[in-house]
C-alpha positions as a printed NumPy array, in Angstrom:
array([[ 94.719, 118.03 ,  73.061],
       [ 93.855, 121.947,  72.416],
       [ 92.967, 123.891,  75.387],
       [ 89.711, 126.047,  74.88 ],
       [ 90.274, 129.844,  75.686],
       [ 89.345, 129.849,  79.107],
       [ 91.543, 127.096,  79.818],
       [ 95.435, 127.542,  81.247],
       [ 98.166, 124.501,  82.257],
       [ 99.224, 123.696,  84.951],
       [102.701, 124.201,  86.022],
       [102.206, 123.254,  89.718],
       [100.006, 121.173,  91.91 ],
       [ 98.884, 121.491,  95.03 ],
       [ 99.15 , 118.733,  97.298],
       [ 96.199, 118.124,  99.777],
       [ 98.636, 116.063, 101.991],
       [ 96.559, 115.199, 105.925],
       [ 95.34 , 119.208, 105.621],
       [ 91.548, 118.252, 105.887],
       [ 93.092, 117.079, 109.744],
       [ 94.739, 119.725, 110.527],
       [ 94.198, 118.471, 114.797],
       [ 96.542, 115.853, 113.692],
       [ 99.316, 117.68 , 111.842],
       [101.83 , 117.647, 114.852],
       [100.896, 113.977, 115.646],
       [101.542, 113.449, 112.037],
       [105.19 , 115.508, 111.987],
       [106.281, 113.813, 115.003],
       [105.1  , 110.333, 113.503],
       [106.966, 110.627, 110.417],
       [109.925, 112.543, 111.426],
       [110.671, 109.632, 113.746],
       [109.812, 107.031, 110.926],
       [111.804, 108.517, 108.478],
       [114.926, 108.709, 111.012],
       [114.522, 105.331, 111.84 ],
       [114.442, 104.62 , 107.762],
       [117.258, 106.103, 106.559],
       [119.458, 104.983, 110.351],
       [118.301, 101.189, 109.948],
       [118.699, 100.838, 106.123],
       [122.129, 102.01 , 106.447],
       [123.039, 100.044, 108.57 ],
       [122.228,  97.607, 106.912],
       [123.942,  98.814, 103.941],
       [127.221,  99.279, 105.99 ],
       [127.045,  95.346, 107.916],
       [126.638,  93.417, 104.457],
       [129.48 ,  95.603, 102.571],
       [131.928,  95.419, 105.631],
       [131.801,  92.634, 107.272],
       [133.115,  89.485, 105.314],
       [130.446,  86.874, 107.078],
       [127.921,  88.605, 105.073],
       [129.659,  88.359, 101.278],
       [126.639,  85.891, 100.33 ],
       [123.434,  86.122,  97.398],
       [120.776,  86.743, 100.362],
       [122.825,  89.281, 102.022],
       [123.697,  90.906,  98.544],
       [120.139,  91.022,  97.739],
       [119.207,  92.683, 101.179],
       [121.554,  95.414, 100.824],
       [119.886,  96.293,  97.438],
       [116.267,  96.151,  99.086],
       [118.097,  98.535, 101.598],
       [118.576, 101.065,  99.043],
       [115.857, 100.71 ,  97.119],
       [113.94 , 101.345, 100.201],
       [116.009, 104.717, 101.087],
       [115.293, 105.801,  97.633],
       [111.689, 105.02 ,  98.36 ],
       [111.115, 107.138, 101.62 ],
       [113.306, 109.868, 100.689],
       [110.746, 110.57 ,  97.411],
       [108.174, 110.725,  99.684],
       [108.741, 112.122, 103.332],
       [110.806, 114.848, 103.156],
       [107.775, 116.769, 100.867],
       [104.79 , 115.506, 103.084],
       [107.104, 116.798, 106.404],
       [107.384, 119.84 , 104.353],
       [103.492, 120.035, 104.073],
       [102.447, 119.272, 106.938],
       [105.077, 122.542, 108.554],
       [104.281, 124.589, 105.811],
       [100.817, 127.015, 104.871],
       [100.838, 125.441, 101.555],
       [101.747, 122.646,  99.932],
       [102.61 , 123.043,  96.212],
       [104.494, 120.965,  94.105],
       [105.891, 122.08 ,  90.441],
       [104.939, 120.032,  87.73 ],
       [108.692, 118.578,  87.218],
       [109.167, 117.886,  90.687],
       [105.83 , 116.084,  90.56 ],
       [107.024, 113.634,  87.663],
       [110.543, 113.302,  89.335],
       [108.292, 112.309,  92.619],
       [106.453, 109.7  ,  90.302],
       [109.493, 108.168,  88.765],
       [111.46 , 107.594,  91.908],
       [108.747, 106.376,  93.938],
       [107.348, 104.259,  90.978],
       [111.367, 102.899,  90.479],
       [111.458, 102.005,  94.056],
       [108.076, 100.168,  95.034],
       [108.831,  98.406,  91.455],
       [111.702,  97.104,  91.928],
       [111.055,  96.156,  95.796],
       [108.21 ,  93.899,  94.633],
       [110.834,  92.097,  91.658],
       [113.92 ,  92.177,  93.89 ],
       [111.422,  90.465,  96.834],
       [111.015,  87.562,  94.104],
       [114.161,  87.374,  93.62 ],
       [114.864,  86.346,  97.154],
       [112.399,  84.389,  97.076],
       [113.913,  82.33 ,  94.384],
       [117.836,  82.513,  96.332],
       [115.884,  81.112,  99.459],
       [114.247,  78.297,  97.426],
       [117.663,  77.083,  95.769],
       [119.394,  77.317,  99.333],
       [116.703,  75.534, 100.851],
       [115.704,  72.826,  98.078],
       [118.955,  72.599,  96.804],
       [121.671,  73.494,  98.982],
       [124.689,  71.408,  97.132],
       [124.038,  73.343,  94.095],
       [123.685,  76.575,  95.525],
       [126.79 ,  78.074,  95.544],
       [127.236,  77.157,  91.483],
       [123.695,  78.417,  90.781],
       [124.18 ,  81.437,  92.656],
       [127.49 ,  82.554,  91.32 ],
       [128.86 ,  86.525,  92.366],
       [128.111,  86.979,  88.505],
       [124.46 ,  85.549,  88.438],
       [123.531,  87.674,  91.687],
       [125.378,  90.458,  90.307],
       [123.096,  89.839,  87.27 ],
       [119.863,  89.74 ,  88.445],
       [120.589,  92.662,  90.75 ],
       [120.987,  94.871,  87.817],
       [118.279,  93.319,  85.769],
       [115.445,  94.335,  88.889],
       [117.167,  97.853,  88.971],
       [117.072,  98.646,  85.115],
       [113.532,  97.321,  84.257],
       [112.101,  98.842,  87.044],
       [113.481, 102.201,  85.866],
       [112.59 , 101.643,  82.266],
       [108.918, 100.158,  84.083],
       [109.031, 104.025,  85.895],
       [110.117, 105.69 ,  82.987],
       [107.344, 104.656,  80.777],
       [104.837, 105.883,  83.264],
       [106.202, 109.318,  83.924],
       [106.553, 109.489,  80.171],
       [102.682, 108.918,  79.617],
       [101.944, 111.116,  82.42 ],
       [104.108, 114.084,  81.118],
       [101.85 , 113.749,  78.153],
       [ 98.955, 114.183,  79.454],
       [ 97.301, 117.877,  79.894],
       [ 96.468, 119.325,  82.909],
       [ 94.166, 122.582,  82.69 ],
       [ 92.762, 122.492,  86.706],
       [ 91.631, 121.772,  88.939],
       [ 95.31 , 121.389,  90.718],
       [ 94.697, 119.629,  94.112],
       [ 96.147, 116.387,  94.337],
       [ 94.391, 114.196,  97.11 ],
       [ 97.258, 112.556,  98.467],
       [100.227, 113.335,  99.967],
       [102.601, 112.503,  97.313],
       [102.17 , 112.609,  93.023],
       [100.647, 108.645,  92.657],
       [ 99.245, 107.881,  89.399],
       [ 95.857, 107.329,  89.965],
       [ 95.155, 110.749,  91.789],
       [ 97.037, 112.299,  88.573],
       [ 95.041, 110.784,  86.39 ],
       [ 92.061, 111.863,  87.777],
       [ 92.906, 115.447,  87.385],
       [ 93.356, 114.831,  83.56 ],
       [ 91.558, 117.074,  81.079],
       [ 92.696, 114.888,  78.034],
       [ 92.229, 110.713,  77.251],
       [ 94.17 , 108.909,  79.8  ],
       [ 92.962, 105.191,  78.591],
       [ 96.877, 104.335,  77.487],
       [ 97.972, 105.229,  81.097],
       [ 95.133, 103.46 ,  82.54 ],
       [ 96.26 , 100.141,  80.187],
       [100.049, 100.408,  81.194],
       [ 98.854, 100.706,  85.057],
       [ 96.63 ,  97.584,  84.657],
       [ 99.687,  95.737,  83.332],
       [102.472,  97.139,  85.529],
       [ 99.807,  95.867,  88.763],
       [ 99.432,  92.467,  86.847],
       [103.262,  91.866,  86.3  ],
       [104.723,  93.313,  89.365],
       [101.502,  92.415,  91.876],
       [100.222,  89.259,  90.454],
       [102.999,  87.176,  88.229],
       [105.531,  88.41 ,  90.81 ],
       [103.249,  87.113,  93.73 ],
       [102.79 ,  83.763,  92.108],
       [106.097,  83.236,  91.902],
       [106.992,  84.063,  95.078],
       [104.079,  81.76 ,  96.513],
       [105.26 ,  78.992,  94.138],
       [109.164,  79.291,  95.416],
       [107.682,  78.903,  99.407],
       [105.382,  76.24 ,  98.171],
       [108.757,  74.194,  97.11 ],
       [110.295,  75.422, 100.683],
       [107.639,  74.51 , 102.636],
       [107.281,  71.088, 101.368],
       [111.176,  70.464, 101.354],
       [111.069,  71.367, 104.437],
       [108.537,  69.072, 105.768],
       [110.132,  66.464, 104.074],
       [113.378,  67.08 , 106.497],
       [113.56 ,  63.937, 109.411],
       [115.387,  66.044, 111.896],
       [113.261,  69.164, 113.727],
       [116.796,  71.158, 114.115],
       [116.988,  70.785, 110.258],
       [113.554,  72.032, 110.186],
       [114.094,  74.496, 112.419],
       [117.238,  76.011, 110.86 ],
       [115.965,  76.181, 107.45 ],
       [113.076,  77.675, 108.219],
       [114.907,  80.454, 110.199],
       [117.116,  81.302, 106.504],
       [113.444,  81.999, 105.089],
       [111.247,  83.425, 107.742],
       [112.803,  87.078, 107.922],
       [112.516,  87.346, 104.168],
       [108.525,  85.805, 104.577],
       [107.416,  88.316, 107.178],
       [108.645,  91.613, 104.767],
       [106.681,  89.824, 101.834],
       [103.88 ,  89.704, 103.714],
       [103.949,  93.022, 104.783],
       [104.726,  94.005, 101.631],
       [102.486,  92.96 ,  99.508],
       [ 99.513,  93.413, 102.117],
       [100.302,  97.241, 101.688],
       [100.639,  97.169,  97.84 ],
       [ 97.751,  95.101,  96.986],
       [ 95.29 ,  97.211,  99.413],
       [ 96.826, 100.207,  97.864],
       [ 96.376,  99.032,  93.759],
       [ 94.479,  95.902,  93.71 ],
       [ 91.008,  97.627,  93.36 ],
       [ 88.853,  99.382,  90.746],
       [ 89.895, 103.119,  89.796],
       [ 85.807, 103.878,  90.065],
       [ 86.208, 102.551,  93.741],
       [ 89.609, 105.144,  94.378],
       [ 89.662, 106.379,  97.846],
       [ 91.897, 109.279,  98.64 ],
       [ 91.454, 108.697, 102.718],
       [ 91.919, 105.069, 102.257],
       [ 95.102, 105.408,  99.498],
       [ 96.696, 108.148, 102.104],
       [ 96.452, 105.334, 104.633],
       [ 97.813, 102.406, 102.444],
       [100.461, 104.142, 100.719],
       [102.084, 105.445, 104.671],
       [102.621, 101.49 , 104.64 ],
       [104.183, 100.345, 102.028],
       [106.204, 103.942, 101.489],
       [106.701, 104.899, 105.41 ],
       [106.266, 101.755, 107.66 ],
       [107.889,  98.577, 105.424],
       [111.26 , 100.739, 104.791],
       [111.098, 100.873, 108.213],
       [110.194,  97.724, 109.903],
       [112.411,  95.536, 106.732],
       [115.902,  96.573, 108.597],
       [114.348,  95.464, 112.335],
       [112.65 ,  92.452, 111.018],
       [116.241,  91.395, 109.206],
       [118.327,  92.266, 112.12 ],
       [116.109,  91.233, 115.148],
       [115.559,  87.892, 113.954],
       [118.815,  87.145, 112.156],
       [121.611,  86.177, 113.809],
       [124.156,  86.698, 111.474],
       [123.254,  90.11 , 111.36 ],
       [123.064,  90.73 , 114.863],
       [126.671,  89.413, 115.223],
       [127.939,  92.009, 112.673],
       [126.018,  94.574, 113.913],
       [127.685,  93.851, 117.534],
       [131.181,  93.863, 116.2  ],
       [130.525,  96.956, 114.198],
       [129.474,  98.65 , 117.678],
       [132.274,  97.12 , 119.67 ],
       [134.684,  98.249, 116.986],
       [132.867, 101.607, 117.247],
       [133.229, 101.924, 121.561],
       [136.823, 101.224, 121.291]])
């Protein structure tokens, strides 16, 4: 697109962040300074339980280690910058760091919402058929399907930055959000954005509707194989392998789909600043409690990895 005379790119953004509440801002650092601690301490954890201790060398605990990092990766392209705003006078970003924001975050949510079907699917053949499961979920499937989520999530991100670094930007510069999102971008356009606004609309109906529909049709199997079990422990213990996973894919996908599902005409910086905290801030940080508080697998590792650490 030419740029009339009058017009000059932009090479940095400005990122309006919580600064139109600025009686908040030390409520706010305090907030996420502690959430992101409790991110980055929890995840890693978890990271260090499943790859050291040898009760945990199985699919689901392979699978949560990768949700683990994706959802490091996920709060460390976000938090650190909106701290940094919310300390600083100003909050600009540069136009690269802005698309390197985008494709990280993008990589991460992305591949949360696949990898989360994924489980799903490891919790269904455990539960529905647990003779086969150790042959259907071979080291090399798992291994598989880990780096399938990973690599077309990154080609999913890559696409997206691509368009955006297309686009042309001539002002105004203030992003309303607290991070670079697409749909705030996109509204700052000055050239035809309908190709980005197609690939969004896809992207939201692979990863936030085929990828809930399979994950409702995998507990739909569990929940009726379960039902069908005579014996309430048997019940009881297979609904325990399932209900951790359940209660972050609710969570999840709450966040996301109040975030995305909804008309760009209806976009709502105050209400997007509010749903992207959860899904980018809050489910990094509650998946690692929800996993260890109400697994006890986990909790035994986690108390031999402390009583190895006190002697």
């Amino acid at each position: 697109m030419m740029l009339s005379p009058n017009q000059t790119m932009v090479t940095e953004f400005v990122l309006q962040g919580f600064s139109e509440h600025p009686s908040l801002r030390l409520l706010l650092i305090g907030c996420f300074l502690t959430l992101y601690t409790m991110a980055l301490i929890g995840n890693i954890v978890i990271i260090a339980l499943v790859t050291s201790s040898n009760g945990l060398h199985s699919p689901m605990y392979f699978f949560l280690c990768n949700l683990a990092t994706m959802d490091i990766v996920c709060t460390s392209s976000v938090l650190p910058k909106a701290l940094l705003g919310l300390v600083s006078e100003e909050n600009t970003i540069s136009f690269k760091g802005c698309m390197a924001q985008l494709f990280f975050l993008a990589w991460a949510t992305s591949s949360e919402l696949l990898l989360l079907t994924v489980m799903a699917y490891d919790r269904y053949v455990a539960i529905c058929h647990p003779l086969h499961y150790t042959s259907r979920m071979s080291p090399h499937l798992c291994g598989a399907l880990a780096l399938g989520v990973w690599s077309i999530c990154a080609l999913n991100a890559s696409v997206h930055t691509g368009l955006m670094t297309r686009l042309s930007f001539c002002g105004p510069k203030v992003i309303t959000h607290f991070f670079c999102e697409i749909p705030p971008l996109l509204l700052l356009s000055c050239s035809p954005t309908y190709v980005n606004s197609i690939m969004t609309l896809m992207a939201d109906a692979f990863y936030g509707g085929i990828n809930f529909f399979f994950t409702l049709l995998s507990y739909g199997y569990i929940i009726a194989s379960i039902l069908r079990m005579r014996s309430a422990e048997g019940k009881k213990k297979a609904f325990s392998t399932c209900s951790s996973h359940l209660i972050v894919v609710c969570v999840y996908y709450t966040s996301v789909f109040c975030a995305y599902i909804s008309p760009a005409s209806s976009y709502s910086p105050e209400r997007s600043k509010v749903t992207s905290v959860l899904y980018s801030v809050l489910s990094p940080t509650l998946n690692p409690l929800i996993y260890t508080l109400r697994n006890k697998d986990v909790k035994l590792a986690l108390g031999r990895l402390l009583s190895s650490f006190s002697h």
